[in-house]
C-alpha positions in Angstrom: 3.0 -18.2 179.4 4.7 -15.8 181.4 6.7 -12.8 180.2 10.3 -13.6 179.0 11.6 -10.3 180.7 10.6 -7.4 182.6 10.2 -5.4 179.3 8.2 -8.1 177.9 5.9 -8.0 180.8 5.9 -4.0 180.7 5.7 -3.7 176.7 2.3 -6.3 177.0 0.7 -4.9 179.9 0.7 -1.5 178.5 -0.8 -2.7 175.2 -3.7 -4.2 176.9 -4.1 -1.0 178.9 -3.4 1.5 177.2 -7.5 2.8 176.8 -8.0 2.3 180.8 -5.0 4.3 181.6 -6.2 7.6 181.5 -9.3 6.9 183.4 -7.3 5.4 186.1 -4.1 6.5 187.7 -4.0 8.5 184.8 -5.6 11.6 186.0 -3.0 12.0 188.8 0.4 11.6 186.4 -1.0 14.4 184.0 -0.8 17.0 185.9 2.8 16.7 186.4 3.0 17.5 182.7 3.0 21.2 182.8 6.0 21.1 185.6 7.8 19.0 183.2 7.3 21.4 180.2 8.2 24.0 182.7 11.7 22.6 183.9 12.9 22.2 180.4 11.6 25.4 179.1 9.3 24.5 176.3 8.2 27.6 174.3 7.4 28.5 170.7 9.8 27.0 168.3 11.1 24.1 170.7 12.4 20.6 169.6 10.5 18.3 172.3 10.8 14.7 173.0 8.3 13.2 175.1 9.6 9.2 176.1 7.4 6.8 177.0 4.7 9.2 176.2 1.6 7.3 177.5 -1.5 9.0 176.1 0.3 11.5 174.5 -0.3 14.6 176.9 3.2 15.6 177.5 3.9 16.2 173.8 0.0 17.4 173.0 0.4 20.1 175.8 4.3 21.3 174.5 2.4 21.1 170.8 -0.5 23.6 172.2 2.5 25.8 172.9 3.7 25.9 169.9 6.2 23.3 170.1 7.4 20.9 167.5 6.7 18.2 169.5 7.2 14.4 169.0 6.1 11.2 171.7 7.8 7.5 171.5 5.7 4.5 173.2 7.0 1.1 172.9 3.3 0.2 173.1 1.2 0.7 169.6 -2.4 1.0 171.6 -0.8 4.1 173.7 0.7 5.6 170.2 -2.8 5.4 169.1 -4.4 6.5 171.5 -2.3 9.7 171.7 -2.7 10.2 167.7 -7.0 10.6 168.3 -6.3 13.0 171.8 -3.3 14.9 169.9 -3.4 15.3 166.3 -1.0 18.1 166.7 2.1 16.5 167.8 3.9 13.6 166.4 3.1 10.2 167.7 5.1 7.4 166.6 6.5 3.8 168.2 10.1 3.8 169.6 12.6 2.1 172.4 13.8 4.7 174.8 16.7 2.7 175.5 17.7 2.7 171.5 16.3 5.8 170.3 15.5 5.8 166.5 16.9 9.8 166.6 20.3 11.7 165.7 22.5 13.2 168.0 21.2 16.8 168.6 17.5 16.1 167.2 16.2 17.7 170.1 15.9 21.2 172.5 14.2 19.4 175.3 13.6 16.0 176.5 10.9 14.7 179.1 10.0 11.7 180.7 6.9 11.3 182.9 6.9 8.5 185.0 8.9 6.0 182.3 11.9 5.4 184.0 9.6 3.4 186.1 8.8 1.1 183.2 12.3 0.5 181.8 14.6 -2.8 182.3 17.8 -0.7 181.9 17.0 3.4 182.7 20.7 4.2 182.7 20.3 3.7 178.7 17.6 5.6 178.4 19.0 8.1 180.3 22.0 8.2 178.0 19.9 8.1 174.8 18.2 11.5 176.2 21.5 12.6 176.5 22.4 11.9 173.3 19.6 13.2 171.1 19.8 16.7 173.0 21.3 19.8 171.5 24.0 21.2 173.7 22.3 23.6 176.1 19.3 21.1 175.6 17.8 20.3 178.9 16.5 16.8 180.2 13.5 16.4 183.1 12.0 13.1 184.1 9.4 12.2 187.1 8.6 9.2 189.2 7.2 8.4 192.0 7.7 9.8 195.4 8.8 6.9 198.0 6.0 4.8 200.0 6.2 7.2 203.2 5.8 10.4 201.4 3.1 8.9 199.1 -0.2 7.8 200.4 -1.4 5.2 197.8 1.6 3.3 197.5 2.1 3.2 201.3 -1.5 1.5 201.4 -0.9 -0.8 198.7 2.3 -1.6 200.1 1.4 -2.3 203.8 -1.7 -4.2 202.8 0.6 -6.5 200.9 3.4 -6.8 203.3 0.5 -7.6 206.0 -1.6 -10.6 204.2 0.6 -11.2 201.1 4.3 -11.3 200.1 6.4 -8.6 197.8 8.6 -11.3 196.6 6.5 -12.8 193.8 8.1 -14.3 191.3 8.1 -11.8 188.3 11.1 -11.2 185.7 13.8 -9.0 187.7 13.2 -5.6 187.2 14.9 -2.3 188.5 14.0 -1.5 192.5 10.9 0.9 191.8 11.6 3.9 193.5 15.6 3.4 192.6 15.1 7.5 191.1 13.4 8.7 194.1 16.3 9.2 195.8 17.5 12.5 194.6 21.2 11.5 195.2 20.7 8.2 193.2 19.3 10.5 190.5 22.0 13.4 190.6 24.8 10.1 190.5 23.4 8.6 187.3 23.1 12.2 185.8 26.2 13.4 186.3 27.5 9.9 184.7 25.7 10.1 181.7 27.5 13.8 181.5 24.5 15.9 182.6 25.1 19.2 184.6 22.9 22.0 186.7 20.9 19.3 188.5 18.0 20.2 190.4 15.4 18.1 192.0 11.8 19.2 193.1 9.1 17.1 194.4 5.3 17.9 192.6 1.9 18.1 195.0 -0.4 16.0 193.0 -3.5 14.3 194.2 -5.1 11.5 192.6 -9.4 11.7 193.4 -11.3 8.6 192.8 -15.3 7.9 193.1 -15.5 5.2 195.6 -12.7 2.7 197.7 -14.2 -0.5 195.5 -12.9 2.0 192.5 -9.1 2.2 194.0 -9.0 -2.0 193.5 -10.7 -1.8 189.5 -8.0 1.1 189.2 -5.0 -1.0 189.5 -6.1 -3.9 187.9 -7.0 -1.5 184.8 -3.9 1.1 185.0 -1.1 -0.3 186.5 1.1 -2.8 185.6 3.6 -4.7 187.7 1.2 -3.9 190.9 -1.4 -5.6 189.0 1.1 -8.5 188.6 2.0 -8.3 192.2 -1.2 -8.9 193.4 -1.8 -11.5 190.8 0.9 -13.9 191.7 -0.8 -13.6 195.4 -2.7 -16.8 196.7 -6.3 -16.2 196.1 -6.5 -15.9 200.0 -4.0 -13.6 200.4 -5.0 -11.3 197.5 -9.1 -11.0 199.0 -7.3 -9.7 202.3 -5.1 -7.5 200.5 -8.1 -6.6 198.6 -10.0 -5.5 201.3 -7.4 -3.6 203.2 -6.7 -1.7 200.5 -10.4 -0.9 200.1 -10.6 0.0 203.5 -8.0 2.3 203.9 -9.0 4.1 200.7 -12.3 5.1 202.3 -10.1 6.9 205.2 -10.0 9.5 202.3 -13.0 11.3 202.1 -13.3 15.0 201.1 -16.1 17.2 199.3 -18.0 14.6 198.3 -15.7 12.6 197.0 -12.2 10.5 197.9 -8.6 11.9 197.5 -5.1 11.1 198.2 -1.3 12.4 198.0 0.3 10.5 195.3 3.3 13.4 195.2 6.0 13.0 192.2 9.9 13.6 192.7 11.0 16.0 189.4 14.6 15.6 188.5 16.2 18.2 185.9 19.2 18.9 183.8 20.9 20.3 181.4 23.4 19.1 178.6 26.6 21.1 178.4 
């Protein structure tokens, strides 16, 4: 049966995946934790929210410095899994778009890559607004656009070669909708944010062969893995092996390697 919604489908695929996620796509998205931390000045003594937390290392790294430091999932397998990898901070399950928190609960809010997974983000972004302390400040990442970012440009061309984008999944928000930093600063400034600034983060996501890039997807990824699914079997082998082959265009020191950069968006409550 499929999904009712787009949160359905997002809430059940994260479930199932929540133990293959950080040995996927994983280990590129955690290293735009530390910028995160950064933009919204966690310290000693800091009130920390960490939505959509994943496997917990946004709110396990702003624990390590000294942070009181609480993560919401919608997903119970990721709030597990972020309990075992950090004790320290406070793990628990929770809607970003109805957060279970009073107004002013919180010094600093983050958001790595959830906006990405969220049926309405303008409520979510609200909600953060609203469980800040005045002078709190906000910071969320996603994705950088297709031409700027090499694994989504491959995935994306393979599919627009041999397949078709317009599968029919539950309607969801356009994907990289807060990759436009004007987007972004618009919905900000509604919710009654101010001192916007947007950065975009180098990361690199390294993989151990192109057959690896295809198992990645299917293990860590979500509505791509959906994409692909709702493919004709023809269509998805081709796509398949596109993808493979242009990941093997990637080699370096041994190993395979691409640009998977991040747009960082920041703000502050008045």
């Amino acid at each position: 049966m499929e999904p009712a919604s787009f949160k359905d489908l997002e809430r059940t695929g994260w479930i199932a995946k929540a133990s293959t996620y950080p040995l996927g796509f994983g280990g590129a998205t955690k290293g735009a934790v530390d910028p995160l931390l950064d933009a919204v000045g966690v310290s000693r003594g800091t009130r920390l929210l960490d939505i959509a937390c994943g496997p917990g290392d946004g709110a396990g790294r702003a624990a390590g410095r000294g942070a009181t430091a609480v993560g919401i999932n919608f997903a119970p397998t990721m709030v597990e899994l972020a309990r075992r990898r950090f004790p320290e901070a406070n793990f628990r399950e929770g809607d970003a778009e109805s957060l279970d928190f009073a107004e002013a609960s919180f010094d600093a809010v983050i958001c790595a890559f959830g906006l990405l997974h969220m049926a309405e983000p303008e409520r979510a972004i609200t909600e953060a607004f609203r469980v800040l302390a005045p002078g709190g400040h906000y910071a969320f990442t996603v994705w950088a656009p297709p031409e700027r970012h090499q694994f989504y440009e491959l995935v994306f061309s393979a599919m627009n070669e041999y397949g078709r984008m317009d599968v029919p999944l539950p309607p969801a928000p356009p994907f990289f909708r807060f990759s436009d930093p004007d987007e972004s600063r618009r919905v900000l400034l509604a919710a009654g944010f101010d001192e916007l600034k947007v950065d975009e983060v180098p990361l690199v996501w390294r993989y151990k062969s192109a057959e690896s890039v295809i198992d990645m997807i299917y293990k860590s990824a979500v509505r791509l893995s959906m994409m692909l699914e709702h493919q004709t079997a023809d269509a998805r082998e081709r796509i398949h092996q596109a993808v493979i082959e242009g990941a093997g265009k990637f080699r370096q020191y041994g190993g395979y390697a691409m640009a998977v950069p991040a747009v960082l968006v920041a703000a502050r409550k008045p």
